[in-house]
Every structure is written in C-alpha cells, then in structure tokens.
N, CA, C and O atoms as CSV, one atom per row, in Angstrom:
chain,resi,resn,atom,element,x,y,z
A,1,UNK,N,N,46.809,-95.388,34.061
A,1,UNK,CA,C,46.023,-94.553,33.176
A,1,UNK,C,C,46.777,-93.257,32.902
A,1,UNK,O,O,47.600,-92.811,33.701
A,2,UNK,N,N,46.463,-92.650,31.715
A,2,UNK,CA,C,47.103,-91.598,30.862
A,2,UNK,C,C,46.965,-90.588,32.073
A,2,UNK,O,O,45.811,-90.582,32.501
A,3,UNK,N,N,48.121,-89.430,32.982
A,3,UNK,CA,C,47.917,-88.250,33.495
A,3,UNK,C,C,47.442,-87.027,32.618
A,3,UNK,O,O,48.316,-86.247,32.237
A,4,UNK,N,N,46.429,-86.850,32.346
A,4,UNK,CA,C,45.387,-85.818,31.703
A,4,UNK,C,C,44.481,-85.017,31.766
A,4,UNK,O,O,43.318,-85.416,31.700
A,5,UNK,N,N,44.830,-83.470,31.933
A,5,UNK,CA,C,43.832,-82.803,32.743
A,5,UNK,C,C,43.744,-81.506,32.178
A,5,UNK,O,O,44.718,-80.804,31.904
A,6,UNK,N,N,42.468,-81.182,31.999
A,6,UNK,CA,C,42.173,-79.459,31.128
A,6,UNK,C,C,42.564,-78.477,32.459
A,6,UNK,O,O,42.153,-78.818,33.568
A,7,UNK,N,N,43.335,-77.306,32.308
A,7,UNK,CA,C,43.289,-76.393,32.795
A,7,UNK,C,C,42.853,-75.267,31.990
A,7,UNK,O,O,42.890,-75.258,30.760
A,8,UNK,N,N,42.520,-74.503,32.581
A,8,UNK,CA,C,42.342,-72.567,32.166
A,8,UNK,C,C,42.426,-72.076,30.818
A,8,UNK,O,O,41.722,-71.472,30.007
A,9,UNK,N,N,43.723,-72.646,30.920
A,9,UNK,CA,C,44.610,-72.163,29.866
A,9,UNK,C,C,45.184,-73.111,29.117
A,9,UNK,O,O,46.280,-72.771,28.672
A,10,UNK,N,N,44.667,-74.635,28.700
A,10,UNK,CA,C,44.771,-75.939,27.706
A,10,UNK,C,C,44.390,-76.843,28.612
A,10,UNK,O,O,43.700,-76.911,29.630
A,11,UNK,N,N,45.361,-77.830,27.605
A,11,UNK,CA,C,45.114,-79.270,28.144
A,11,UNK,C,C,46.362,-79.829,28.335
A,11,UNK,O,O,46.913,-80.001,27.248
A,12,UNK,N,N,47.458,-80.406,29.869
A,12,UNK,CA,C,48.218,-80.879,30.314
A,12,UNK,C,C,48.501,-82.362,30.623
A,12,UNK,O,O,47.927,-83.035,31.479
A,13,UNK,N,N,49.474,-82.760,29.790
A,13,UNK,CA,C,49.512,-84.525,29.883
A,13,UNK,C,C,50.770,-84.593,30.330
A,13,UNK,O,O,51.530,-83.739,30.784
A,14,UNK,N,N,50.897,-86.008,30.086
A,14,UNK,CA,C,52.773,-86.778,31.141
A,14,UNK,C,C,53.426,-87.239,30.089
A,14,UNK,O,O,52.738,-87.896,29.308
A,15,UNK,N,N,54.927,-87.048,29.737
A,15,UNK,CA,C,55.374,-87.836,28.661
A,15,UNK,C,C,56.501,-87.838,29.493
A,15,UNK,O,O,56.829,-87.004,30.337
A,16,UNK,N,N,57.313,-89.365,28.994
A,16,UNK,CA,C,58.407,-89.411,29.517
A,16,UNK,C,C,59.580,-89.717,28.745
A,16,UNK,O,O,59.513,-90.941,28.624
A,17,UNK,N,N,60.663,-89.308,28.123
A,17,UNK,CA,C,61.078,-88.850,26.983
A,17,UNK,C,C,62.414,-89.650,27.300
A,17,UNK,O,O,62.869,-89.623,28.444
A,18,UNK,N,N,63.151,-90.484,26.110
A,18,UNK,CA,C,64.491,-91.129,26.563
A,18,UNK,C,C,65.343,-90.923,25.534
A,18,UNK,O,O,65.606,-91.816,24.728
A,19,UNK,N,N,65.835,-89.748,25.476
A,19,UNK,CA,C,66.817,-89.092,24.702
A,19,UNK,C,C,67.904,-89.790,24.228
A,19,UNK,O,O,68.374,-90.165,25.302
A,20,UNK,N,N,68.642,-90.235,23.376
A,20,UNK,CA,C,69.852,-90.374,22.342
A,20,UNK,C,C,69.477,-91.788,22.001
A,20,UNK,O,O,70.399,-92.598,21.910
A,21,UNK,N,N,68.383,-92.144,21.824
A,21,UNK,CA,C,68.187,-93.814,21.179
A,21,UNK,C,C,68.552,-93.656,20.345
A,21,UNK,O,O,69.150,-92.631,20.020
A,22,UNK,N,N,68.306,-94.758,19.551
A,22,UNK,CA,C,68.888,-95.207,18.200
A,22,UNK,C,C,67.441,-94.619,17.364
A,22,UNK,O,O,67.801,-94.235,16.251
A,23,UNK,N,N,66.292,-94.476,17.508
A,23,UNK,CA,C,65.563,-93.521,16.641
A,23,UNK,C,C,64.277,-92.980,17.393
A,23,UNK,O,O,63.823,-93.175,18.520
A,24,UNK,N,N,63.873,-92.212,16.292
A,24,UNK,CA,C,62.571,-91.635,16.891
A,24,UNK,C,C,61.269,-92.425,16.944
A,24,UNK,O,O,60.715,-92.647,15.867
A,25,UNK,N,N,60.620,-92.953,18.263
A,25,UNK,CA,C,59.304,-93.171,18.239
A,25,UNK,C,C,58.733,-92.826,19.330
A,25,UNK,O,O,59.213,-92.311,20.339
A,26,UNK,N,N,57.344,-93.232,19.002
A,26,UNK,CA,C,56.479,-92.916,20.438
A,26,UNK,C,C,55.871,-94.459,20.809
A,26,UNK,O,O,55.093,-95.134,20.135
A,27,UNK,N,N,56.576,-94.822,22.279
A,27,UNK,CA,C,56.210,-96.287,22.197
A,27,UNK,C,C,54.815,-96.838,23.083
A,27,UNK,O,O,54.418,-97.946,23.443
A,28,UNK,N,N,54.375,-95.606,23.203
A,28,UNK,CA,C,53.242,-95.831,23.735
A,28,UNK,C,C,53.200,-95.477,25.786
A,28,UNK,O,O,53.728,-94.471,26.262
A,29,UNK,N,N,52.610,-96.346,26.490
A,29,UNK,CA,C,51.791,-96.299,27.473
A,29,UNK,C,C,53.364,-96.574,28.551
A,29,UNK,O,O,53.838,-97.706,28.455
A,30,UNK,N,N,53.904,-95.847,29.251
A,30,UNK,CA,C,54.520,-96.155,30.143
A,30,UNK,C,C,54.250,-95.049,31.333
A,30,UNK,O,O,53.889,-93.888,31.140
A,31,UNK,N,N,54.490,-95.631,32.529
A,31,UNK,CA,C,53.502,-95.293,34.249
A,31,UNK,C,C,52.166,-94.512,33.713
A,31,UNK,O,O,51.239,-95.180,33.255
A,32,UNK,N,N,52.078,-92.923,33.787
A,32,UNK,CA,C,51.166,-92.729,34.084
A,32,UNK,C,C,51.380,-91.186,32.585
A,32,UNK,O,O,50.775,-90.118,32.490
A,33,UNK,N,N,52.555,-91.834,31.633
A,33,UNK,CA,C,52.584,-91.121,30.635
A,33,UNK,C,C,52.690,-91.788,29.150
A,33,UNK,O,O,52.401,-92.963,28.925
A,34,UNK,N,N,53.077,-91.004,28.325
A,34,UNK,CA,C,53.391,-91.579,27.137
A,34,UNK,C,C,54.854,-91.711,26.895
A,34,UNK,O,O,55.617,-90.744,26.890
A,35,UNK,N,N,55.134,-92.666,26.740
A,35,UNK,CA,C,56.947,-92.468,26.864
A,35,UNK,C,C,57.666,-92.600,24.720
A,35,UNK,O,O,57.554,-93.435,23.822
A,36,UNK,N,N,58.161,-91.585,24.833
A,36,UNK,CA,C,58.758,-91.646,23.376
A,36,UNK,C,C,60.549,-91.376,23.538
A,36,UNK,O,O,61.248,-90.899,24.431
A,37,UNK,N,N,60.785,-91.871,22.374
A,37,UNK,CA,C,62.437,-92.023,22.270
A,37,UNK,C,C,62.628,-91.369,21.667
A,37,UNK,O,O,61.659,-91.138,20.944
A,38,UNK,N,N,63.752,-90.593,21.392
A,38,UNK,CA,C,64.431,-89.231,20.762
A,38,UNK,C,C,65.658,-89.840,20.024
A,38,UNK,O,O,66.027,-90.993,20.247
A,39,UNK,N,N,66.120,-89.220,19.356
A,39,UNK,CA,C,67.503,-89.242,18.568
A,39,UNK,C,C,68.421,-88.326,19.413
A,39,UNK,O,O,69.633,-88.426,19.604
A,40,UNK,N,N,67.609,-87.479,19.836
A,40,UNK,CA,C,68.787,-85.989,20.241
A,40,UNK,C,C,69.393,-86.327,21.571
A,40,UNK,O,O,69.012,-87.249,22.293
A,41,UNK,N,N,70.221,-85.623,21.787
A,41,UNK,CA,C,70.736,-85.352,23.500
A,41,UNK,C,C,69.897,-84.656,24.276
A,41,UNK,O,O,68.820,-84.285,23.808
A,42,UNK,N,N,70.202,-84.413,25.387
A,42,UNK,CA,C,69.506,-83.705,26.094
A,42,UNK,C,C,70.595,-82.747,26.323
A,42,UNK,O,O,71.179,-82.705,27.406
A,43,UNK,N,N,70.907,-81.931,25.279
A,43,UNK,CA,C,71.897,-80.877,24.940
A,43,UNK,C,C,71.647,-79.580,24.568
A,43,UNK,O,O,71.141,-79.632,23.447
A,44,UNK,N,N,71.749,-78.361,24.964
A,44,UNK,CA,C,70.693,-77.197,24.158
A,44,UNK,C,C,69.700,-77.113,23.945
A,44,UNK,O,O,69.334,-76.519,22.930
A,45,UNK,N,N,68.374,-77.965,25.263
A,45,UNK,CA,C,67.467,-78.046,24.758
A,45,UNK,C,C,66.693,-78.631,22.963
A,45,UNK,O,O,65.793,-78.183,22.252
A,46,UNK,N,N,67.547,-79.689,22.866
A,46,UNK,CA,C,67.559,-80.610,21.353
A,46,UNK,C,C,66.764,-81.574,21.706
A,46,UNK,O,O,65.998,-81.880,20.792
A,47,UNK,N,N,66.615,-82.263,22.795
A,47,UNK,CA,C,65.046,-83.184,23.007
A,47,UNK,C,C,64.093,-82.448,23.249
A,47,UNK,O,O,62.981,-82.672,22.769
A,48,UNK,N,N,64.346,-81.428,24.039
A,48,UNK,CA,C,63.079,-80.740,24.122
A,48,UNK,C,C,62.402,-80.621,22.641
A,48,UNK,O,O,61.280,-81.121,22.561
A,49,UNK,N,N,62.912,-80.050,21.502
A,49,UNK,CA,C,62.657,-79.463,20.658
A,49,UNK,C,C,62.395,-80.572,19.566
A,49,UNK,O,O,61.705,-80.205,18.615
A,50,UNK,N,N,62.845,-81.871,19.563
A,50,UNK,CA,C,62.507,-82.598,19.217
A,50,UNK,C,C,61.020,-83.042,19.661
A,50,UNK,O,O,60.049,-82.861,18.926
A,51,UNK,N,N,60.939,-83.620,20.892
A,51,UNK,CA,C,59.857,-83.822,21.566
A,51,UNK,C,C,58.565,-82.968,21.140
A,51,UNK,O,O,57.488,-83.462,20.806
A,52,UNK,N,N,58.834,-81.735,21.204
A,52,UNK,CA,C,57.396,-81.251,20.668
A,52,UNK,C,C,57.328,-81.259,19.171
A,52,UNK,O,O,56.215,-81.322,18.650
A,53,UNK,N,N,58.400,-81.201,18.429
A,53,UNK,CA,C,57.527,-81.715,17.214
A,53,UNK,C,C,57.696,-82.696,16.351
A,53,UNK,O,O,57.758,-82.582,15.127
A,54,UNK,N,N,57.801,-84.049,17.232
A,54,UNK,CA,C,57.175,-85.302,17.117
A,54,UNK,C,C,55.505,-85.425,17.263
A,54,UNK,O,O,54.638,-86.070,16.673
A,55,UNK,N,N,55.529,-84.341,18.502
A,55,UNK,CA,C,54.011,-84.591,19.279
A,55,UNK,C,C,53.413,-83.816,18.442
A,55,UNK,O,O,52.259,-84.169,18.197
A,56,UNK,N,N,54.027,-82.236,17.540
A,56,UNK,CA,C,53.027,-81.862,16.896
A,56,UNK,C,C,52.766,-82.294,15.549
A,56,UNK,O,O,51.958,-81.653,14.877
A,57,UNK,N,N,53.639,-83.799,14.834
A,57,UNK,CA,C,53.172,-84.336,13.973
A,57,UNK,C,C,52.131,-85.114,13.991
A,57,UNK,O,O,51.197,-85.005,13.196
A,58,UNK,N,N,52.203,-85.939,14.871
A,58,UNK,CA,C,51.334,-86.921,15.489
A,58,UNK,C,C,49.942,-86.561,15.779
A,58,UNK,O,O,48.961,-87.305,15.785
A,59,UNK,N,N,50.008,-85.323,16.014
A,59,UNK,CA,C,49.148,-84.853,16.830
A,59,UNK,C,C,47.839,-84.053,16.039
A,59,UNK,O,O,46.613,-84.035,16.139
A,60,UNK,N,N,48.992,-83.346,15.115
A,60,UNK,CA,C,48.346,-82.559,13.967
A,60,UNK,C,C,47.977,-81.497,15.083
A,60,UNK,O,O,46.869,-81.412,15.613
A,61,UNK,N,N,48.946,-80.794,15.327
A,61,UNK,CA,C,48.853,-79.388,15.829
A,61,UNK,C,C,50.206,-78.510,15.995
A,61,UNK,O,O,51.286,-78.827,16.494
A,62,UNK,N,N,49.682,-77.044,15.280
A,62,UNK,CA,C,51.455,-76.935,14.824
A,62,UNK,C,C,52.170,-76.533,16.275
A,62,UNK,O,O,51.565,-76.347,17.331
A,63,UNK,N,N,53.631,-76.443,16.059
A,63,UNK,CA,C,54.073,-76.577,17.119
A,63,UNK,C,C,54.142,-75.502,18.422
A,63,UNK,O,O,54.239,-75.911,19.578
A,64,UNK,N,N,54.082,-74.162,18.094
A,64,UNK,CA,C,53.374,-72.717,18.445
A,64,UNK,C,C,52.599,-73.312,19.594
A,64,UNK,O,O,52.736,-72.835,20.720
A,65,UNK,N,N,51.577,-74.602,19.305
A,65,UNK,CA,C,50.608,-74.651,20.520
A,65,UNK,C,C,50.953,-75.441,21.107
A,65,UNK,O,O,50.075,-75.540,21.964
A,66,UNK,N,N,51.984,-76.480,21.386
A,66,UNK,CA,C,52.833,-77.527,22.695
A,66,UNK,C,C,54.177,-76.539,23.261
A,66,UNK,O,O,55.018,-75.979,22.557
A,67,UNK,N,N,54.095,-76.536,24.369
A,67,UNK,CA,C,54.923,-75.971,25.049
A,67,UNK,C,C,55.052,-77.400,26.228
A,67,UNK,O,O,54.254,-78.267,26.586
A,68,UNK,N,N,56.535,-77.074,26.576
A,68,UNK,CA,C,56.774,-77.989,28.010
A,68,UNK,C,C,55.943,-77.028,28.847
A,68,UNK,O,O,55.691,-75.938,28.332
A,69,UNK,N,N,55.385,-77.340,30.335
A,69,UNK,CA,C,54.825,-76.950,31.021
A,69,UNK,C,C,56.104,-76.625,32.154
A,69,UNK,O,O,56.633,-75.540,32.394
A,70,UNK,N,N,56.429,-78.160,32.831
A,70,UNK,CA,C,57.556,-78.708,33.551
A,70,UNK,C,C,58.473,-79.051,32.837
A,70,UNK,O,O,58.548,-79.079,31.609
A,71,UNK,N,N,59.477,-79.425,33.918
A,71,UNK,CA,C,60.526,-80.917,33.426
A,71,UNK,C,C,61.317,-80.604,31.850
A,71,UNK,O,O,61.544,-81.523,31.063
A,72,UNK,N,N,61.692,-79.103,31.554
A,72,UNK,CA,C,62.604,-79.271,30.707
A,72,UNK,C,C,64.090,-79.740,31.174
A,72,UNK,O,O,64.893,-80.097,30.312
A,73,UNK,N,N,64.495,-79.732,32.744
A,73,UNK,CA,C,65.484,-80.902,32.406
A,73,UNK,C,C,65.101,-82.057,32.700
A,73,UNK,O,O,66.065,-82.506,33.319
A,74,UNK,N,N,64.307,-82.864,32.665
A,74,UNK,CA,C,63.659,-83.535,33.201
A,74,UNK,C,C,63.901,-84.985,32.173
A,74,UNK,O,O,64.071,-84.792,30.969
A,75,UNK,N,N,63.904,-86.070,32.585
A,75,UNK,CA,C,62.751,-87.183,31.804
A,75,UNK,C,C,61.544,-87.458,31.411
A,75,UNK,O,O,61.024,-88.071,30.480
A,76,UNK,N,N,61.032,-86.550,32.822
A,76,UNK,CA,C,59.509,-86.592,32.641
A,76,UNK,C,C,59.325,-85.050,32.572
A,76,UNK,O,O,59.979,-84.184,33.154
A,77,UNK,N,N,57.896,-84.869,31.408
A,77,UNK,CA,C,57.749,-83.856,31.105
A,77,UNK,C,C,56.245,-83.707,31.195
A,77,UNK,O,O,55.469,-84.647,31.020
A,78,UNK,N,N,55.797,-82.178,31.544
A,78,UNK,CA,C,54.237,-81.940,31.693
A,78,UNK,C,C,54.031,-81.160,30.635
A,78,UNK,O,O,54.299,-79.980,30.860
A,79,UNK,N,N,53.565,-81.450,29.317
A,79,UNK,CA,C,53.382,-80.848,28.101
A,79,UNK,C,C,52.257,-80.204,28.378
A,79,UNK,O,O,51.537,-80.674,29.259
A,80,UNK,N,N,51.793,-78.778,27.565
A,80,UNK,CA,C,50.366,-78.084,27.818
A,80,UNK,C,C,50.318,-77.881,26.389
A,80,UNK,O,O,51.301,-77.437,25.796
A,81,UNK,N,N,49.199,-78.188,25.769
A,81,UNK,CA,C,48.157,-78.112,24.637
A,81,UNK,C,C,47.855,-76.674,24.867
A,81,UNK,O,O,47.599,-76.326,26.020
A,82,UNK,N,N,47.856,-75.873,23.993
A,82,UNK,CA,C,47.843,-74.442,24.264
A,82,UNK,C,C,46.261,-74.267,22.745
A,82,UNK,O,O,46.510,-74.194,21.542
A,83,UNK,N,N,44.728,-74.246,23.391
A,83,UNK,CA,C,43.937,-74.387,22.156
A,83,UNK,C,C,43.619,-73.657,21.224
A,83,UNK,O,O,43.092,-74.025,20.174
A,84,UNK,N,N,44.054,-72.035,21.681
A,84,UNK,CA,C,44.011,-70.915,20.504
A,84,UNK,C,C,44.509,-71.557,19.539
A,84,UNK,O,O,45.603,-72.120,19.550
A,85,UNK,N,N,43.268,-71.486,18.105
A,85,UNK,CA,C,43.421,-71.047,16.796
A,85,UNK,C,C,43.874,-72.742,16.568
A,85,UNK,O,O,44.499,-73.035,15.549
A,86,UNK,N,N,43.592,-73.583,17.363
A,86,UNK,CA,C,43.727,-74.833,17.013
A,86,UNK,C,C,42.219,-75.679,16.279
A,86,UNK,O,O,41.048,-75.460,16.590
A,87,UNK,N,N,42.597,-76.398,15.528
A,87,UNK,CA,C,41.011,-76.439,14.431
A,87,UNK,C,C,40.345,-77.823,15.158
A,87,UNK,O,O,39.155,-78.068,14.955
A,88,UNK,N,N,41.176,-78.726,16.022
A,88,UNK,CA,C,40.223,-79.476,16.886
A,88,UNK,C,C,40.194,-79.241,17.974
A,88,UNK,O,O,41.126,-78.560,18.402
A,89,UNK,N,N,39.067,-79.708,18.986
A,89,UNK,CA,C,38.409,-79.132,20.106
A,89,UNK,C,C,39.484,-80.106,21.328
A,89,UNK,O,O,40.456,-80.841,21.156
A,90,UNK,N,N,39.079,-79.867,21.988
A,90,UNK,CA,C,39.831,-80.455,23.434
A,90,UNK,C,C,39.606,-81.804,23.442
A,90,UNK,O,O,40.601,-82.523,23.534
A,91,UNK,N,N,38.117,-82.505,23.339
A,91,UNK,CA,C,37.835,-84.222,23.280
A,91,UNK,C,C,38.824,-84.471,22.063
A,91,UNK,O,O,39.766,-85.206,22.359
A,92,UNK,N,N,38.808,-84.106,21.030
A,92,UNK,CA,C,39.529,-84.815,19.973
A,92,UNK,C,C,41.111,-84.998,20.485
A,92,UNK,O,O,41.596,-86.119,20.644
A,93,UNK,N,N,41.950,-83.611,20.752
A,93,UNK,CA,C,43.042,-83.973,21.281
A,93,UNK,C,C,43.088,-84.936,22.439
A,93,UNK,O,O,43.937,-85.827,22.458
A,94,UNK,N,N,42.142,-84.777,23.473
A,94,UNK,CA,C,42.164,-85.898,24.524
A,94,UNK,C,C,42.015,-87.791,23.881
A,94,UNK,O,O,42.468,-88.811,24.401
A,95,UNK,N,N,41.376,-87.655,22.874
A,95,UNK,CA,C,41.486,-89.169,22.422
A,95,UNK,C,C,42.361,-89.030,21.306
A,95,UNK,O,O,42.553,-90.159,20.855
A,96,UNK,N,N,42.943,-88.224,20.692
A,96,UNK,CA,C,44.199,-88.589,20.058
A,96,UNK,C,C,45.373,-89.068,21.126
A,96,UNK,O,O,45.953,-90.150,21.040
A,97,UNK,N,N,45.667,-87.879,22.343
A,97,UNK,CA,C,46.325,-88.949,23.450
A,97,UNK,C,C,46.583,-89.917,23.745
A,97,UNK,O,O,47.651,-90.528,23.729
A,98,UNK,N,N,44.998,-90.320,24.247
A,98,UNK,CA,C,44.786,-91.773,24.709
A,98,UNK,C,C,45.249,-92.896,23.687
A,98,UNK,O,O,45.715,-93.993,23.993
A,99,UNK,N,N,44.999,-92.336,22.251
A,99,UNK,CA,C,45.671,-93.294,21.379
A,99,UNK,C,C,46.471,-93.812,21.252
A,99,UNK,O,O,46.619,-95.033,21.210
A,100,UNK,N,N,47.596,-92.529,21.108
A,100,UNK,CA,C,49.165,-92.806,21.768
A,100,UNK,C,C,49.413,-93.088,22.934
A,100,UNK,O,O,50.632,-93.044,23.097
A,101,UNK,N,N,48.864,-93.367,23.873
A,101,UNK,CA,C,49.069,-94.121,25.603
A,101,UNK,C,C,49.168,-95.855,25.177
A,101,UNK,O,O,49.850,-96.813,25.542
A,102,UNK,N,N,47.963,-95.583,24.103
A,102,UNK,CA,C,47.239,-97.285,24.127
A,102,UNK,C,C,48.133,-97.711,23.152
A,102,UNK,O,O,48.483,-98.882,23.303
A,103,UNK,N,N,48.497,-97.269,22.431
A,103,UNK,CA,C,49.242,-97.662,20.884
A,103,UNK,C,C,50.708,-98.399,21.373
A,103,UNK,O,O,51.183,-98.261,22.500
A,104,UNK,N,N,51.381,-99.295,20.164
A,104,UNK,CA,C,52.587,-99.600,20.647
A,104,UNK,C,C,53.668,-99.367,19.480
A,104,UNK,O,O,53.330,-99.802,18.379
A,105,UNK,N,N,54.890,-98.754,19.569
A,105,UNK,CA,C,55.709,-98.325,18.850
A,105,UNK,C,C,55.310,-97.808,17.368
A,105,UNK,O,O,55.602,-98.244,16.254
A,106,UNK,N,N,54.433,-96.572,17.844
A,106,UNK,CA,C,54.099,-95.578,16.662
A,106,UNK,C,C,55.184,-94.791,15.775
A,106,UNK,O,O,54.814,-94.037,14.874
C-alpha cells in the first residue's frame, strides 16, 4: 500500500525515481511508493527537478508546492505536498495519489 501521511505542514508520500531511462513516465505502484522514470541524470540535481514537475503536471499543482522532503540523493524520495494557496483540499490530492500507485504506465 501507497506510504501516505498528512503532517503539520502537508501531505508526505514515497516515490521511487529511476533516472536516465529512455523516457518519462510514472509507472505506477512499486513497494510502498510510486515509482516513475526520468530522462535526466541524477546530475545537478536534474531528476530531482524533473521529478517534481512531472508530479506537478499530473498532479495539477504548481510546482512552488512539491518539495523533496528526503532522499535528494536518493532513489527513494519523501515528497511533501506543501497546501498553501493550493485550490484542492488534502482528500483530493490523497486520491489523485492513490491513482497513480494503482495506475500502470501513465
């Protein structure tokens, strides 16, 4: 099941990110995150920066409000939903998530 949990200050999920594929997707449900593929290296922070705004297309939230939490050198990453001035509420982002957990090569 999706790692997903409101804190204080947003909402914190698991993605696990596999930098220099051959393209960009989000393939859905892997361990206990969402695992998506990158184009970039993990060079200058270039997946990172990729990574969040894949998630803030997908997501429909601009990118200002995803920050890595953890794991910028990482594979695995603890993204935080940051909800100021964001126009959907916390359930909506939580089942847009789950969508992408459940979904397969979005």
């Amino acid at each position: 099941m999706l790692f997903i949990t409101e804190k204080k200050n947003g909402l914190l999920f698991k993605v696990f990110v596999q930098p220099k594929s051959s393209k960009n997707s989000i393939i859905g449900a892997y361990k206990d995150g969402i695992k998506i593929k990158l184009t970039a290296p993990p060079v200058n922070n270039a997946a990172n920066k990729l990574c969040i705004k894949i998630l803030s297309k997908k997501l429909k939230i601009s990118k200002s409000n995803i920050t890595i939490y953890s794991g910028e050198t990482s594979r695995t990453k603890h993204i935080l939903i940051l909800p100021q001035n964001i126009k959907k509420d916390i359930r909506e982002i939580k089942q847009d998530l789950l969508s992408l957990y459940l979904k397969k090569n979005t």
